[in-house]
C-alpha positions as CSV (number, residue, x, y, z in Angstrom):
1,X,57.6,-20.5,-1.3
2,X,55.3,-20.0,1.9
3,X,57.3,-16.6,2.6
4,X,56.2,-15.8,-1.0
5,X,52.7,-16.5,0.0
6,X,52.7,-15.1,3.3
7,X,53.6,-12.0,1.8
8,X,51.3,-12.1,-1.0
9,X,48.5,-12.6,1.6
10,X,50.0,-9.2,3.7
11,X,49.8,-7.3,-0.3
12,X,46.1,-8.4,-0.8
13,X,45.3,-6.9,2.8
14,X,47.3,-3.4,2.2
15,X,45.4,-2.9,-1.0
16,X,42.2,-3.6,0.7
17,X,43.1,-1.7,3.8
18,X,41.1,1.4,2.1
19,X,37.8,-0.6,2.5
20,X,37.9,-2.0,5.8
21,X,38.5,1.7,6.7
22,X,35.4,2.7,5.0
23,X,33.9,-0.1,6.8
24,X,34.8,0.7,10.1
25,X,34.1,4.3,9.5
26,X,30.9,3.7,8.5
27,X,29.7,1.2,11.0
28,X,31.3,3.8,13.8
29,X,28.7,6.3,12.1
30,X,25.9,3.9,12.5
31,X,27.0,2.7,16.1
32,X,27.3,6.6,17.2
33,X,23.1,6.8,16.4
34,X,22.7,4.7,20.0
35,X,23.6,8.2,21.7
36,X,20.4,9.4,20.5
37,X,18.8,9.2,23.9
38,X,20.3,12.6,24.6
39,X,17.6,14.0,23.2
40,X,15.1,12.9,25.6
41,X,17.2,15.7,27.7
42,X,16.1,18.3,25.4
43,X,12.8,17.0,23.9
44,X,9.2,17.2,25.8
45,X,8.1,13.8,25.2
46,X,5.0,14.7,22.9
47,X,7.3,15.9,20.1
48,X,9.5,13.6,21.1
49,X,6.3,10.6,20.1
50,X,5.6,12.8,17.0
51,X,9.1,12.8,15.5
52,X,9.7,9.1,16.5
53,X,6.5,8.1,14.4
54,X,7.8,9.9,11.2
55,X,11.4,8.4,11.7
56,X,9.5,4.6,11.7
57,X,8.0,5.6,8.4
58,X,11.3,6.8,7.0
59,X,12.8,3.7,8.1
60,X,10.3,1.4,6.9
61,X,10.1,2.8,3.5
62,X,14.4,2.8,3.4
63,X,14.7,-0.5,4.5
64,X,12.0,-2.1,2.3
65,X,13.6,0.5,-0.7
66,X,17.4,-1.0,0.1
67,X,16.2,-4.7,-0.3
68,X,13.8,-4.6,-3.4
69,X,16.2,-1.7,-5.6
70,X,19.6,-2.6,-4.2
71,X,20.4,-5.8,-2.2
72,X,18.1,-8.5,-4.4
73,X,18.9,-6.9,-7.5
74,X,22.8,-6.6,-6.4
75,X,22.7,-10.3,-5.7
76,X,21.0,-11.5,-8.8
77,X,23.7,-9.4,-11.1
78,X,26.9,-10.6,-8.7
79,X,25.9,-14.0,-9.3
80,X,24.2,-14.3,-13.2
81,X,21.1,-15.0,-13.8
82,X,20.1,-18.2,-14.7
83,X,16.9,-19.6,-12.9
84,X,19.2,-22.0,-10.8
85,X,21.0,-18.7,-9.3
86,X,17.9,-16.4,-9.2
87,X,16.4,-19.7,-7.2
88,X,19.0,-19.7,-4.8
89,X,19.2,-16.0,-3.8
90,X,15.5,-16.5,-2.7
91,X,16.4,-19.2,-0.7
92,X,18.8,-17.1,1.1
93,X,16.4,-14.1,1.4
94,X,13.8,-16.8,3.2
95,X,16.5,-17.9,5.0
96,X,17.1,-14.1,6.3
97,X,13.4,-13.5,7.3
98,X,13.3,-17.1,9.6
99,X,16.9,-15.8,11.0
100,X,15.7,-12.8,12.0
101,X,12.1,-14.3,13.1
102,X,14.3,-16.5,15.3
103,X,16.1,-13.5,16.4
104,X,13.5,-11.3,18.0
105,X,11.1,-14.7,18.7
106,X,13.9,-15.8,21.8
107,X,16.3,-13.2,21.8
108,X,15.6,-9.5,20.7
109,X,11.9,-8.6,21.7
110,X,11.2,-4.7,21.3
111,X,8.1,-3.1,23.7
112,X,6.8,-0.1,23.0
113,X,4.2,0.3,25.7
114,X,6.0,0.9,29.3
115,X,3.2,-1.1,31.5
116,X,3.9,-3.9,29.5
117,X,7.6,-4.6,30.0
118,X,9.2,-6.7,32.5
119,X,11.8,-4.5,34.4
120,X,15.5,-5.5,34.8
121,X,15.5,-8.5,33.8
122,X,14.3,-7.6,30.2
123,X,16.5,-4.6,30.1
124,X,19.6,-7.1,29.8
125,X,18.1,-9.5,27.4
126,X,17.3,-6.7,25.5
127,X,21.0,-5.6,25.4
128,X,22.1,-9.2,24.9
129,X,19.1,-9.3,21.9
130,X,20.4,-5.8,20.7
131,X,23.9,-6.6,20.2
132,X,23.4,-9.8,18.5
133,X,21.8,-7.7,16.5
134,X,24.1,-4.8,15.9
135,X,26.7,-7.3,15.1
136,X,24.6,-9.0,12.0
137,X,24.1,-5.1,10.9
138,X,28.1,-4.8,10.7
139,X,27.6,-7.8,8.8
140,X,25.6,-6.7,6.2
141,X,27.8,-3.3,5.9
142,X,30.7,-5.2,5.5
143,X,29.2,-7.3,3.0
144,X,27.7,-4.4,0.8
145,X,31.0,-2.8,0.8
146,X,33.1,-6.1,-0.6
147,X,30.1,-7.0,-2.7
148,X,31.0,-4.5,-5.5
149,X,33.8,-2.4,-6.9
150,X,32.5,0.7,-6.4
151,X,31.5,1.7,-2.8
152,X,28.2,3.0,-3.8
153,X,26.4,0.2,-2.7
154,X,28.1,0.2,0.9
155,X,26.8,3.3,1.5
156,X,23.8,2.8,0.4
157,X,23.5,-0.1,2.4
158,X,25.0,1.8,5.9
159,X,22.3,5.0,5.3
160,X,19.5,2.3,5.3
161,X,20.8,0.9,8.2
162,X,21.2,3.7,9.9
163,X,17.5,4.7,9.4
164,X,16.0,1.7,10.8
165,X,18.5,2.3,13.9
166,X,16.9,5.7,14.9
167,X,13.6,4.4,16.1
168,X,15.3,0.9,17.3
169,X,18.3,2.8,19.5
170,X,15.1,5.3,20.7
171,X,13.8,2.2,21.5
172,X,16.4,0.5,23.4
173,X,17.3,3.6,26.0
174,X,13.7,3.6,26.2
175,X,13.6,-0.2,27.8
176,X,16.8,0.6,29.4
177,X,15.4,3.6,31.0
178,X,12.4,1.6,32.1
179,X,14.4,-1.2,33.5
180,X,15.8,1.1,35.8
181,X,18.8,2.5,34.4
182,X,19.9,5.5,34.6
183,X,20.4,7.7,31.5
184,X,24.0,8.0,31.7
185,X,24.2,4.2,32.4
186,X,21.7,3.8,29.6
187,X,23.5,5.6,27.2
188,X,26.7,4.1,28.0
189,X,25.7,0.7,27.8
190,X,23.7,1.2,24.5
191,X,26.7,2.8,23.2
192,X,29.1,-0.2,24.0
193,X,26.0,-2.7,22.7
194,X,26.2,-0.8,19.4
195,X,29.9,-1.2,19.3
196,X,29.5,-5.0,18.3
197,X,28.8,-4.2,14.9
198,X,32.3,-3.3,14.7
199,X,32.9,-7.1,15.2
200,X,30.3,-7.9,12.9
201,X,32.3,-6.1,10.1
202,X,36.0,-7.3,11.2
203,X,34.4,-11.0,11.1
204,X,33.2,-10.7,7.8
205,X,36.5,-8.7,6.5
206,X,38.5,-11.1,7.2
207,X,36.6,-14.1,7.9
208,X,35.0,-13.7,4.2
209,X,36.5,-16.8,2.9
210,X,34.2,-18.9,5.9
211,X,30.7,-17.5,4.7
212,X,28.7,-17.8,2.5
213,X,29.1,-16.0,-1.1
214,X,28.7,-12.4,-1.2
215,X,25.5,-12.9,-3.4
216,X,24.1,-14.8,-0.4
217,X,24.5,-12.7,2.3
218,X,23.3,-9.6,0.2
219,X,20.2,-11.7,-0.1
220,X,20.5,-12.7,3.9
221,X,20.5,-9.1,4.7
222,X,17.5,-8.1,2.2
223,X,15.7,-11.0,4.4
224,X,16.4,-9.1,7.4
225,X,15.2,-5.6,5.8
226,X,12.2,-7.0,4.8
227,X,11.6,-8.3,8.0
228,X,12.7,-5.6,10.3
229,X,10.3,-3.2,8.1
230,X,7.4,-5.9,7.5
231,X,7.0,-7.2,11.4
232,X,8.7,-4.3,14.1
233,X,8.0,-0.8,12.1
234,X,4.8,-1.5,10.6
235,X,3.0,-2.7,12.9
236,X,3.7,0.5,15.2
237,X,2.7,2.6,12.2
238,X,-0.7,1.0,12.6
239,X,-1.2,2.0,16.3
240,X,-2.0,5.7,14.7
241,X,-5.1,6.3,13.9
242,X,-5.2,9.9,13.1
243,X,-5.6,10.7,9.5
244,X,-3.3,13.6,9.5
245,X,-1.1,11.7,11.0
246,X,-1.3,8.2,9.3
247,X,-0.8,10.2,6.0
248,X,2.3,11.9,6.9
249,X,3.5,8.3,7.6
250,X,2.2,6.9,4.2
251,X,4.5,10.2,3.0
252,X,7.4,8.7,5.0
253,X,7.8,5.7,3.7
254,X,6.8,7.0,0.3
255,X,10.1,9.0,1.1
256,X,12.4,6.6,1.9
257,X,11.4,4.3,-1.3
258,X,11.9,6.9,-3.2
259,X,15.4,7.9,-1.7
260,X,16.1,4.4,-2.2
261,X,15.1,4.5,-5.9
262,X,17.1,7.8,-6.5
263,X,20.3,6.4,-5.2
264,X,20.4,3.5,-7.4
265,X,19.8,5.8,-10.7
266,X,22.7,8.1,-9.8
């Protein structure tokens, strides 16, 4: 009887072999984005600033677009929709956001203005911060991916993710840069921080059956969206104060709602 099980078990994990690939493949993708530092090798740093400003626009706008038009609705639908449900994925979305508030309070603090950042010893919190981080984002990837039949969702779910990790993994070889790192050593070491997302996603593969409910940690992760978009991206949108400039961000984020929108309605 238990050899019947154990090989049962090993059939269930074949037949979903296909979507921890798609996982992996995906969070890969998503880790590869912390090599962006290369192009402070072939950028001057003024459109180097421009471009960032327009990618924290995008990313805002995707973020806030994957948690109001995919994740909460995605939640709601996995789990019915009787008040007592509807209640509860709330409760884990205001979970997410005090998580996350936790998170960057003690643990991962982004600066964006060099004269005001400690040197080396805030380089290595911030890589301890960042992949802490990176391995919650494998766990929302995961999560999308097993939350539904169809992969749709997953992807939807790594693109979003991957657009709030442009300006954050500029960021991070920023600080590392600033600490005193060199850029090969910063770009290695951001690479390998990335890489724990990768453990994110194997942990929630096959660990699934220890968390919560896939309608949970959809919610969980819209927290975290709404967050990450609300309180770090924002607020460096409002350091413009060039018109021109402060309407190409409104455009941005316009633009990455709308992406958001147009995914779910094709």
């Amino acid at each position: 009887m238990k050899e019947k099980f154990n090989f049962h078990i090993v059939n269930v994990r074949v037949a979903m072999l296909p979507i921890l690939a798609l996982i992996l493949i995906c969070i890969f993708l998503v880790s590869v984005i912390s090599l962006i530092g290369i192009l402070f090798l072939v950028l001057s740093e003024k459109w180097f600033n421009k471009a960032l400003l327009m990618l924290v626009g995008f990313a805002s706008g995707s973020l806030l677009g994957g948690a109001f038009f995919h994740l909460i609705p995605e939640a709601i639908e996995t789990g019915g929709s009787s008040m007592m449900h509807v209640e509860s994925i709330f409760w884990a979305l205001a979970i997410g956001l005090l998580i996350f508030f936790v998170l960057e309070k003690f643990l991962w603090r982004h600066c964006h203005e060099r004269e005001k950042c400690p040197v080396h010893p805030f380089a290595y919190l911030n890589l301890i911060g960042d992949g802490i981080h990176n391995f919650i984002d494998g766990i929302i990837i995961a999560a999308s991916f097993m939350a539904s039949s169809s992969s749709s969702l997953g992807f939807i779910v790594t693109l979003a993710v991957a657009a709030h990790e442009i300006p954050q993994e500029i960021g991070d070889f920023s600080i590392l840069i600033y600490g005193g790192f060199s850029k090969t050593k910063a770009l290695i070491y951001n690479f390998l921080t990335a890489l724990t997302a990768m453990a994110g996603g194997l942990f929630t593969f096959f660990g699934s059956a220890f968390l919560p409910q896939t309608p949970y940690l959809l919610a969980f992760a819209a927290g975290g969206f709404i967050y990450i978009a609300s309180t770090d991206l924002m607020p460096e949108l409002h350091r413009e104060r060039k018109a021109v400039n402060s309407f190409l961000q409104f455009v941005m984020i316009a633009v990455g709602l709308f992406l958001m929108w147009m995914l779910k309605h094709v």
